[in-house]
C-alpha positions in Angstrom: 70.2 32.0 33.8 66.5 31.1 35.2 66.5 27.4 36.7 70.3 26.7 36.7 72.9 27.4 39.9 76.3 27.4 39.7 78.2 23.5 41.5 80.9 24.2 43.5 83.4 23.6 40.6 81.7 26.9 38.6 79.8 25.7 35.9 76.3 25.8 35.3 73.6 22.9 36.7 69.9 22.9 35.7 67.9 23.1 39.1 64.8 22.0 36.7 66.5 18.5 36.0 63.5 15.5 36.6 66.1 13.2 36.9 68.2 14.9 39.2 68.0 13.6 43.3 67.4 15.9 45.6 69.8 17.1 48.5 68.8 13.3 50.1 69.6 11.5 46.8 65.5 10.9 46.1 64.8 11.2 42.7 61.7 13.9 42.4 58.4 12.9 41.7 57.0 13.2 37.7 53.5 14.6 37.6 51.5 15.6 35.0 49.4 18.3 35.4 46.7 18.7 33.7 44.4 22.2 33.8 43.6 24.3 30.9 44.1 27.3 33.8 47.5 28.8 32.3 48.3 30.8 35.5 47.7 28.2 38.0 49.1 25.3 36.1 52.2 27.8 35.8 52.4 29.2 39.3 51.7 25.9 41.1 54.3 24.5 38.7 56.9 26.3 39.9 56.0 25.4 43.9 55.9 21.8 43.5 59.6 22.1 41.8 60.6 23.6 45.2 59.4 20.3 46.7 60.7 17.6 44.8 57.8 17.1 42.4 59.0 17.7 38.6 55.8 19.0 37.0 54.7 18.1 32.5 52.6 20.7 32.0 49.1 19.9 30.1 46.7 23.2 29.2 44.1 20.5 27.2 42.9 17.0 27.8 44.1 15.8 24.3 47.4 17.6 25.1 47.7 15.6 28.3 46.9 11.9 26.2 49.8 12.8 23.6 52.2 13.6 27.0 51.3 10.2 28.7 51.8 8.6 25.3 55.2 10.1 25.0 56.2 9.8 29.1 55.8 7.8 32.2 54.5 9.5 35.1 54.4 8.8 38.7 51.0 10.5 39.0 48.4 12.5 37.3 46.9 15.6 38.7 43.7 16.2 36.5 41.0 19.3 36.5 37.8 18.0 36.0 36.2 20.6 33.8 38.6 21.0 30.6 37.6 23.1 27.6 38.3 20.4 25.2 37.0 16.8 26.8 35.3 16.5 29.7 38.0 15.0 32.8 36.0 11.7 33.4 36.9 10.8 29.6 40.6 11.9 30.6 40.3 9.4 33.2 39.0 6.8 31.5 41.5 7.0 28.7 44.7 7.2 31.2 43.6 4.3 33.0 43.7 2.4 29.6 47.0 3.8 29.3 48.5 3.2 32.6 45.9 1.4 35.0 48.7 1.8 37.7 48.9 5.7 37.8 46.8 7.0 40.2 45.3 10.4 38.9 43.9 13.0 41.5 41.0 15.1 40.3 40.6 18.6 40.9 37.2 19.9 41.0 35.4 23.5 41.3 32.7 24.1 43.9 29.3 22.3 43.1 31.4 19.4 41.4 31.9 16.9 44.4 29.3 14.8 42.8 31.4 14.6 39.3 34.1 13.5 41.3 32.5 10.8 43.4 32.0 9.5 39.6 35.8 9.7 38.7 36.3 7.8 42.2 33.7 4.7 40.3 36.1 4.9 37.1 39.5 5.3 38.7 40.6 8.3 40.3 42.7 8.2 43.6 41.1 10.8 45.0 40.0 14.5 44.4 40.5 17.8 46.0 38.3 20.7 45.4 39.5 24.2 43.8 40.8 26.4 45.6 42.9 24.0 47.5 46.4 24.3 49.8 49.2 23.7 48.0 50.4 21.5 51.3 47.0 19.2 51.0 47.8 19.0 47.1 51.3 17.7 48.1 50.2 15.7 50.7 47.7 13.5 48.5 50.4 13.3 45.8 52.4 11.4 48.1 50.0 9.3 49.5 49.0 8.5 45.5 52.7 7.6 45.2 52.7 5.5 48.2 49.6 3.8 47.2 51.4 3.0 43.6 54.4 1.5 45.1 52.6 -0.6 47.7 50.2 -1.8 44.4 53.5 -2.1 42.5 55.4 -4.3 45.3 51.9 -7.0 45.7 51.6 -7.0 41.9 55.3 -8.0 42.0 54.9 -10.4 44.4 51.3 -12.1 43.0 53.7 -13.1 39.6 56.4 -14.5 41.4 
């Protein structure tokens, strides 16, 4: 059975599990991804699982605003150029939605300009297309450790 080892004891576990900690009891990182490139979204899907980063899979921009609706995420990982809605409108709706999540931008060649923009309306940051999958990861968890430092001084300004 794809995405489920056998414990010890013999039965079955779901390797896929978001809420399950990895092997040093940290809870994997929820992003959704959102890229109206099936085969990318797909394939670097299944290499961020291997890292600890449990992946909602969006192939539209409207798609991704029902899934952010529906789900909190820890970050957003969002393709500029969507066949549906153009990603600065994305942007602009998620940080209605969560002001908090930071949302990385991914951008073909010739687009650094559009992503400068996303950078005025909210973005974290942005990485251009083709990118490594170990600078992807890399700015995912700088996003998260962005969040939680916003998330400890907001904590601390209402006390």
């Amino acid at each position: 059975m794809p995405g489920s080892r056998k414990s010890p004891r013999g039965e079955r576990r779901d390797t896929m599990d978001p809420n399950r900690p990895n092997h040093r009891g940290q809870a994997p990182i929820r992003l959704l991804l959102v890229d109206d490139e099936k085969g990318f979204v797909e394939v670097l899907s299944k290499r961020l699982a291997k890292r600890n980063i449990h992946t909602t899979q969006a192939f539209s921009g409207s798609e991704g605003i029902r899934l952010l609706r529906r789900s909190d995420f820890d970050v957003a990982v969002l393709d500029l150029k969507l066949e549906d809605m153009d990603g600065i409108e994305i942007l602009k709706i998620f940080k209605k939605m969560d002001p908090h999540m930071p949302v990385i931008m991914l951008t073909g060649h010739g687009s650094e300009k559009a992503s400068i923009e996303g950078i005025r309306y909210g973005a974290f940051d942005y990485l251009t297309k083709p990118h490594e999958l170990a600078e992807l990861v890399a700015k995912i968890k700088e996003a998260i450790r962005f969040r939680e430092k916003t998330d400890d001084t907001d904590e601390t300004a209402s006390c």
